[in-house]
C-alpha positions in Angstrom: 210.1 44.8 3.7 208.2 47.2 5.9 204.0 47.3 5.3 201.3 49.1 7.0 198.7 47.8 4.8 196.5 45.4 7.0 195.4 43.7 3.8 198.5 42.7 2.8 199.2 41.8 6.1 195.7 39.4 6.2 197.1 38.1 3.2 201.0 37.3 4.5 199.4 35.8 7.3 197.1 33.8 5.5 199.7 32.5 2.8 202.2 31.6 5.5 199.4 29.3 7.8 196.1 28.2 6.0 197.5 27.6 2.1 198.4 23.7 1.2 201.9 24.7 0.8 202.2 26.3 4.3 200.5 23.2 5.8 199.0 24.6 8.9 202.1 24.5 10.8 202.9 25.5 14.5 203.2 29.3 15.3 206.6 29.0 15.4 207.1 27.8 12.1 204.7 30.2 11.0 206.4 33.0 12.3 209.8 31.8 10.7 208.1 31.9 7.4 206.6 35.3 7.7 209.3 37.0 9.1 211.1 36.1 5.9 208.5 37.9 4.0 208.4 41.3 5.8 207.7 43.1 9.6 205.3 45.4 10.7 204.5 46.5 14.0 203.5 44.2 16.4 203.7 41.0 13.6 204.0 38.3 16.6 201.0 39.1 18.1 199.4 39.0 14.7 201.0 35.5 14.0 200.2 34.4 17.9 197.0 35.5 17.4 195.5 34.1 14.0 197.4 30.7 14.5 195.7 29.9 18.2 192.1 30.9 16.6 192.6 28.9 13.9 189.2 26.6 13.6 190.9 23.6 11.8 194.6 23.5 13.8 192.2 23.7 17.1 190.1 20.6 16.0 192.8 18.5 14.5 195.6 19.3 17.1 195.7 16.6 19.8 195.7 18.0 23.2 199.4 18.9 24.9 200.7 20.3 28.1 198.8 19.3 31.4 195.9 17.8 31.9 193.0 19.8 33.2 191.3 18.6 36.4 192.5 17.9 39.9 192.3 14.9 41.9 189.3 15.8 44.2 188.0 13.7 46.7 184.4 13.0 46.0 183.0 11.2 49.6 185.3 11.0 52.8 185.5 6.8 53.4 183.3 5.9 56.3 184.7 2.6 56.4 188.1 1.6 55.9 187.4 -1.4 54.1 184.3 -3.0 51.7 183.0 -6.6 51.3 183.6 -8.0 47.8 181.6 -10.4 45.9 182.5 -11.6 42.6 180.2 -13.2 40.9 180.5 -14.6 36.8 177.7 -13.6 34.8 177.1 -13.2 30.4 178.0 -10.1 28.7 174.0 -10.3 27.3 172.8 -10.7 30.7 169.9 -8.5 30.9 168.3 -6.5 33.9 165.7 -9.9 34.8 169.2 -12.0 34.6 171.1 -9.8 37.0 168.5 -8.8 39.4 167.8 -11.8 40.8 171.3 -13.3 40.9 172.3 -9.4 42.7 169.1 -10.4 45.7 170.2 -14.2 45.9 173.7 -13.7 46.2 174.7 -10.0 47.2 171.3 -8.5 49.2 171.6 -11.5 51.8 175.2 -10.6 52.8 175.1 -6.5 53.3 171.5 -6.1 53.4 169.8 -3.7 51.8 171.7 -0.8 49.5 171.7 2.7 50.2 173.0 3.8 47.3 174.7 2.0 44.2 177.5 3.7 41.9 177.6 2.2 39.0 178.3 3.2 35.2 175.6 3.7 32.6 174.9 -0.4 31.7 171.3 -0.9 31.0 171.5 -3.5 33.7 170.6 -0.7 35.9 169.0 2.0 34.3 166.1 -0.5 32.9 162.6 0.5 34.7 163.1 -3.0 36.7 166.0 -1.3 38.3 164.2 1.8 38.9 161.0 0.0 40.5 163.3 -1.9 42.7 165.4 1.2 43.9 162.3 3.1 44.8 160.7 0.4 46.9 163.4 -0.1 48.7 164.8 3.3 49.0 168.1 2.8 47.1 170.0 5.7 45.3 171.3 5.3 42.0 174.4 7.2 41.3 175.6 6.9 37.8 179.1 7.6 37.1 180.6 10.7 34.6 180.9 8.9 31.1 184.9 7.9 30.0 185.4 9.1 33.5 186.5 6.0 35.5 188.0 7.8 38.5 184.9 8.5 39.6 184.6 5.0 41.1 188.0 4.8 41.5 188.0 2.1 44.5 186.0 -0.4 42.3 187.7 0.2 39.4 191.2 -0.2 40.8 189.5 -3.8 42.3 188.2 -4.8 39.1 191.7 -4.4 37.6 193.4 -6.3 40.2 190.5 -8.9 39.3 191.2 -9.3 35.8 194.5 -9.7 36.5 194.4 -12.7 38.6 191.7 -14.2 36.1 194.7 -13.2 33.4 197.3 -15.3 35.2 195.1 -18.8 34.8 192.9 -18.1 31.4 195.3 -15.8 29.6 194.8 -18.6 26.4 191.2 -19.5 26.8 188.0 -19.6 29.2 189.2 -23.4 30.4 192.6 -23.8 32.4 194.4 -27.0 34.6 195.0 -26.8 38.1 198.3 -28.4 39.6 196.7 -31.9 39.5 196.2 -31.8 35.7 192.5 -31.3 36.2 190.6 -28.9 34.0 187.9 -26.4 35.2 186.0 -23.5 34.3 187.0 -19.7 35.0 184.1 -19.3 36.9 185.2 -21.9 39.3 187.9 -19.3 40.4 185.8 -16.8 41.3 185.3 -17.8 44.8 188.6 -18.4 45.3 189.8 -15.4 44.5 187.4 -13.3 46.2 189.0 -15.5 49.1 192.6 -14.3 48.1 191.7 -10.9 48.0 190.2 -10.7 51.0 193.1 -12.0 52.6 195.7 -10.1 51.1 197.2 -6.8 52.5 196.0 -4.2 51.0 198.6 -0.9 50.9 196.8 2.1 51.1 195.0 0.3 54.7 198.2 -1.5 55.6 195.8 -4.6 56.9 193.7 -7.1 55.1 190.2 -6.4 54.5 188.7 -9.9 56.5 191.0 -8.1 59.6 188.7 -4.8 59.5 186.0 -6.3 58.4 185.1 -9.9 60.6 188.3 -9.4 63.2 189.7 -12.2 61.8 191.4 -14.1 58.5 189.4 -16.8 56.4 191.3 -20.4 56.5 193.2 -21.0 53.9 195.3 -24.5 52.8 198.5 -22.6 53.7 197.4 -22.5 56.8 197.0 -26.5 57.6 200.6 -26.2 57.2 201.0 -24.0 60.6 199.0 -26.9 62.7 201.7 -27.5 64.7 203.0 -23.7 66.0 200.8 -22.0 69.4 197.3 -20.8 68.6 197.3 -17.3 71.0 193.5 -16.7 72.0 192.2 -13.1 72.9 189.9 -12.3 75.2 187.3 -10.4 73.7 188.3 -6.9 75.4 191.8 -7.1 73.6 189.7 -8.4 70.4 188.2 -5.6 70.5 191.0 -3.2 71.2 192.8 -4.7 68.4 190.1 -3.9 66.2 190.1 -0.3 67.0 193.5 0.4 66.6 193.5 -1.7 63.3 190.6 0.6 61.9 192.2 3.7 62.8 195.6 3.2 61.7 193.7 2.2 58.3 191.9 5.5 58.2 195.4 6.9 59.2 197.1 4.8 56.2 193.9 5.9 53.7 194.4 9.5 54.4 198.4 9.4 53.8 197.7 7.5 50.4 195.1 9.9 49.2 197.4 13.0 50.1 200.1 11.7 48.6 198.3 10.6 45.2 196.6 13.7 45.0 199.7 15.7 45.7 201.1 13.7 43.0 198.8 14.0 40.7 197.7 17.9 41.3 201.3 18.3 39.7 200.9 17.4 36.6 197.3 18.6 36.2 196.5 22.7 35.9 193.3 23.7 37.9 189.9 23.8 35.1 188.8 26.8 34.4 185.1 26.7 33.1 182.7 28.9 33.2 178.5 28.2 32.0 178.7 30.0 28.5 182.2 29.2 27.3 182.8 27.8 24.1 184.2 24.5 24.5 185.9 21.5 21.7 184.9 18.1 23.2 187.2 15.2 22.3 186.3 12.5 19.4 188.2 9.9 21.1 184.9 8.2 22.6 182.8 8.9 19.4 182.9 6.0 17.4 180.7 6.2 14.7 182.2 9.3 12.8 183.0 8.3 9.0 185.9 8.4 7.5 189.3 7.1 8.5 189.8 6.9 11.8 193.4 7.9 12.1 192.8 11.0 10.1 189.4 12.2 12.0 189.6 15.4 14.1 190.7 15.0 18.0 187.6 17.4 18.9 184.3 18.5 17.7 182.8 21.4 18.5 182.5 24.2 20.2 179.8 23.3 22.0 178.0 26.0 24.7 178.5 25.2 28.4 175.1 24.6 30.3 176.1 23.6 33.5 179.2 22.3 36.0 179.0 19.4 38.0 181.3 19.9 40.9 184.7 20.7 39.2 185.8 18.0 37.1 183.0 17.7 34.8 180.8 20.0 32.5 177.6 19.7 30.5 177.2 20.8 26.9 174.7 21.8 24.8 175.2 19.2 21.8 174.1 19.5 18.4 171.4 17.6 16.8 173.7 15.4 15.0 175.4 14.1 18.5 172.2 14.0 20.6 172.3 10.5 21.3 175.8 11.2 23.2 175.7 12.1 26.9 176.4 15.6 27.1 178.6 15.2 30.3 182.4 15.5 29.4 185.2 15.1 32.8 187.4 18.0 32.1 190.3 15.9 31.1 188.4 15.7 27.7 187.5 19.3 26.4 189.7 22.2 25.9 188.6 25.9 25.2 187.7 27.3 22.2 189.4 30.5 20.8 186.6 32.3 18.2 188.3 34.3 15.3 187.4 37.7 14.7 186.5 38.6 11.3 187.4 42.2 12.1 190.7 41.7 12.6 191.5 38.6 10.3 188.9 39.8 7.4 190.7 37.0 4.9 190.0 33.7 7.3 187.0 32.2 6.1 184.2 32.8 8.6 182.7 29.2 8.4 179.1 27.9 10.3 180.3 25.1 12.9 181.1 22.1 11.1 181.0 18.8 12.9 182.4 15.4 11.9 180.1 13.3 9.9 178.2 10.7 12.0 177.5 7.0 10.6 174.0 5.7 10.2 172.6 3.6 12.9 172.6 0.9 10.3 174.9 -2.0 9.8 177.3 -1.8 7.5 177.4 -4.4 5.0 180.4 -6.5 4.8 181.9 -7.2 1.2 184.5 -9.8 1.8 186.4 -11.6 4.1 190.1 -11.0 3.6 192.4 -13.4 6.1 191.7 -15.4 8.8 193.6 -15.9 12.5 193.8 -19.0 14.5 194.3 -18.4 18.5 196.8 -20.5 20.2 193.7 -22.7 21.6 192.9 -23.5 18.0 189.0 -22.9 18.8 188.6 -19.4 18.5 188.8 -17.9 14.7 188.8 -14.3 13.7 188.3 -12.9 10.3 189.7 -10.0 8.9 186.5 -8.3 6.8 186.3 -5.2 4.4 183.1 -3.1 4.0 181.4 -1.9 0.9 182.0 1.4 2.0 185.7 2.7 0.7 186.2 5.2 3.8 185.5 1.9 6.6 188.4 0.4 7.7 188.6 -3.4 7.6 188.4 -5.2 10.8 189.1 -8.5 12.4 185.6 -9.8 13.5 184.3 -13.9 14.8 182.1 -15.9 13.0 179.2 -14.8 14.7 179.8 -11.3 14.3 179.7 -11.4 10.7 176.7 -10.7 8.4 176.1 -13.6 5.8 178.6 -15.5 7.4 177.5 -18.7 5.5 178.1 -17.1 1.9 181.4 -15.0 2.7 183.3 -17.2 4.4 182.5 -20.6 1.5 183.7 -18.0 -1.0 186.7 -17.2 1.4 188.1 -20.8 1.4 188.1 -21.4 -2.0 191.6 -22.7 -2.8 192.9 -19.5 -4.6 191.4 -17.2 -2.1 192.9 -18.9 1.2 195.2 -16.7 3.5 195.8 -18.1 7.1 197.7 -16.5 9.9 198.8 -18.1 13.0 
């Protein structure tokens, strides 16, 4: 059937996308459905156009195609290699616990910072940190939030780090060396910061004690080379060899970065923001929205563009209901916004902004305990809990996590209530 009548054709479109029966399916699907209806002129720009401003398929869609945001190199490396220091320390550790173990064991080996890149811990951003940055003249550069490639150098370090502490305390914070002894993880820090310093590193093709020092630390693989030739430089070639080291690691830096960021500029489309759009930031770092979390929106929004910082990240103008969020979102994690016109779709309800519903800041009281999971060392205990309110999703929480701990957990191992996993 042939119509002319835009408000039959408002209403077509409208039946065929937004009603429970039509489900708010793709615009292809919604253009098979109406084309079974009737035709008009131009009816797939219609359909094209009133399923890509739909509000809710925008918000509940996750994000396909490429990524937005190129790999851009933030500072040209001065150096072609860094010290590293690890050092254990508590999760609560506080800005008085880390500041002095940071002078006592980091300041005496590099000296004083110039600048410190570091993520938004309140280790740093406490006004000790502040005070001690400004006497001293250090710059405090705070990474773009969920963004870790800002830092990516340290952060690729940190993985390799957790790795190797993976590979002795995968089942607990205790493991046994080869003699059957037992020690603490944080006895392996200072060996591995000695294995990583030795070992070759491949976008600089050398180990970093070679650029660093000129020479390798000592290791007990090495007592068993006592009886080959030790070759001794003079200095001159010591520090030829140096020279050619470092540059063929700036060589070998360059060659990586080109060929990462080649690889990664193609599967990544080129950001196209300007201060003003209308933006939908993602939910996928926004924790405290009620509801279940499978079913919540993947973005919230549209939020106003303020500002750009460089190219990969953007600055929003938030609402009051998410103004404790940082208002910085990396590109990779906000998509445009497409507004509908109530001119041309007069049937589309024209509704305010709606944004997902935001938990109170206070703790949510815990009904029951519902199982509980032993860990291989037998030591650690989880709980699987259930909240009082019927939209939170029950979670497996320790001991000490748990509110009235005492009470829930004696009414938890009563004999008819008992359910152990292992």
């Amino acid at each position: 059937m042939t119509v002319v009548d835009r408000s039959l054709i408002n209403l077509v479109l409208k039946e065929c996308h937004d009603r429970n029966f039509s489900g708010h399916l793709s615009e292809d699907r919604t253009r098979e459905k109406v084309k079974t209806c009737m035709w008009w002129q131009m009816w797939q720009k219609d359909v094209a156009a009133y399923c890509k401003t739909c509000d809710r398929c925008q918000k509940s869609n996750k994000s396909t195609g490429k990524r937005v945001g190129n790999m851009i190199n933030i500072q040209e490396p001065r150096r072609p290699c860094k010290t590293q220091i690890f050092l254990p320390c508590h999760r609560d550790d506080i800005a008085m616990d880390t500041a002095p173990l940071i002078w006592n064991r980091v300041v005496s080996w590099p000296g004083i910072f110039t600048k410190i890149i570091s993520y938004r811990e309140p280790k740093f951003t406490s006004a000790l940190w502040t005070n001690i940055n400004q006497l001293f003249g250090t710059k405090l550069s705070f990474s773009t939030p969920y963004h870790p490639q800002t830092d990516g150098l340290a952060e690729r370090m940190i993985q390799t780090l957790e790795d190797m502490v993976r590979r002795f305390c995968a089942y607990g914070l205790e493991f046994k060396d080869f003699d059957g002894f037992t020690h603490d993880w944080c006895n392996l820090y200072p060996e591995l910061q000695l294995a990583y310093k030795k070992a070759v590193h491949a976008s600089i093709n050398q180990t970093n004690a070679i650029l660093e020092k000129g020479w390798n630390p000592k290791l007990p693989q090495d007592s068993l080379r006592k009886q080959l030739v030790e070759i001794h430089f003079t200095a001159a070639r010591v520090k030829r060899m140096l020279d050619k080291a470092r540059k063929h690691a700036v060589r070998c830096m360059e060659d990586s970065f080109a060929y990462a960021k080649d690889k990664w500029d193609k599967s990544h489309a080129i950001p196209d923001f300007k201060v003003g759009d209308l933006v939908l930031g993602s939910t996928t770092n926004i924790n405290n929205i009620k509801g279940c979390k499978k079913l919540k929106d993947s973005f919230a929004g549209p939020f106003v563009i303020k500002a750009l910082h460089g190219e990969n990240s953007v600055e929003v103008e938030l609402s009051e209901e998410l103004s404790n969020k940082n208002p910085t979102f990396p590109v990779t994690l906000i998509k445009p916004y497409k507004s509908s016109h109530a001119e041309q779709f007069p049937l589309r309800n024209q509704v305010p902004q709606v944004l997902p519903p935001i938990e109170s800041s206070g703790i949510k009281k815990i009904t029951k305990v519902l199982k509980e999971i032993k860990l291989r060392t037998n030591k650690v205990r989880e709980y699987l809990v259930r909240y009082s309110h019927p939209a939170s999703e029950d979670e497996w929480l320790a001991e000490k996590d748990i509110t009235e701990a005492t009470k829930l957990l004696r009414r938890f191992r009563q004999p008819r209530n008992r359910n152990i996993t292992k």
